[in-house]
C-alpha positions in Angstrom: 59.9 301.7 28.2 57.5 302.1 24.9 55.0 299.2 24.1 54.1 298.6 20.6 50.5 298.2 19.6 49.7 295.6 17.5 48.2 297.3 14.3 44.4 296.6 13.7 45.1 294.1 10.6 47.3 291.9 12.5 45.1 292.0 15.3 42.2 291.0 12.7 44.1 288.6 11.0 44.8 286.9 13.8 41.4 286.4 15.2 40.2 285.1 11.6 43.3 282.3 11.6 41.8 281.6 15.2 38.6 280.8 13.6 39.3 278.9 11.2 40.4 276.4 13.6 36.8 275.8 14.5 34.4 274.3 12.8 30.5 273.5 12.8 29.2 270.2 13.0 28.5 269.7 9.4 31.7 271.1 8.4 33.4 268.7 10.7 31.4 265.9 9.0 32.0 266.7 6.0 35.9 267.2 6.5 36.1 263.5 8.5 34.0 262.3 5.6 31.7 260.9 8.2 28.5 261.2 9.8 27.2 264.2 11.8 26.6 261.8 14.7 29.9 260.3 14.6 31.3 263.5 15.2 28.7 264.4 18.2 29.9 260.6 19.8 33.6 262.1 19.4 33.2 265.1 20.8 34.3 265.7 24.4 34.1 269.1 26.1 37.4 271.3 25.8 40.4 270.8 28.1 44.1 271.5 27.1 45.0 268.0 26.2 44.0 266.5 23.3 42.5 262.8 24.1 43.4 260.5 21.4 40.6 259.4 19.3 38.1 262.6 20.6 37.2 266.0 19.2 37.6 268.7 21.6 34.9 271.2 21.0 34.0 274.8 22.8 30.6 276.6 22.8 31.4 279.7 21.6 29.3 283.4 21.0 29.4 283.6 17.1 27.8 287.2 17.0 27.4 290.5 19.0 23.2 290.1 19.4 20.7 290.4 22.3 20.9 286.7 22.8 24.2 285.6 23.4 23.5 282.4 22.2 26.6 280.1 21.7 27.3 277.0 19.7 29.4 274.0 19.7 32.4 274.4 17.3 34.9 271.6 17.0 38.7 272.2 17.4 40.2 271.6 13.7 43.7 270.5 15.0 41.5 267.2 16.7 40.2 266.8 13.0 43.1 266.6 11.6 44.8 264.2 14.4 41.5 261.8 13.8 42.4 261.9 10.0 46.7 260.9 10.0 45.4 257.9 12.5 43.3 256.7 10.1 
């Protein structure tokens, strides 16, 4: 049985739609029109659900550095849910 690989620009492309789907916290603001800290008293930590009315948000390793430092990104799909229920 042969696999296929999947070719390096589909494998890039598909981890730069992934992204997309997250956002910072002032991009979040900015797309809910809304403060910063309306978005933080949204937030909730990720599970596979989506909970009406909350932002689910990951803490996620932006680069390759020493540091591994992580930050909060926010799951665009919630954004978008908070935005039709308006």
């Amino acid at each position: 049985m042969r696999h296929e690989q999947t070719p390096p620009e589909k494998a890039e492309n598909d981890t730069v739609e992934t992204m997309r789907k997250w956002l910072s916290l002032g991009t979040a603001a900015e797309y809910l029109d809304c403060s910063a800290d309306t978005v933080c008293r949204r937030a909730i930590p990720w599970q596979e659900e989506a909970a009406k009315g909350r932002i689910r948000f990951k803490l996620l390793q932006l680069n390759e550095d020493k540091s591994k430092r992580r930050e909060r990104r926010y799951f665009l799909d919630d954004l978008d849910a908070l935005l039709v229920s308006k």
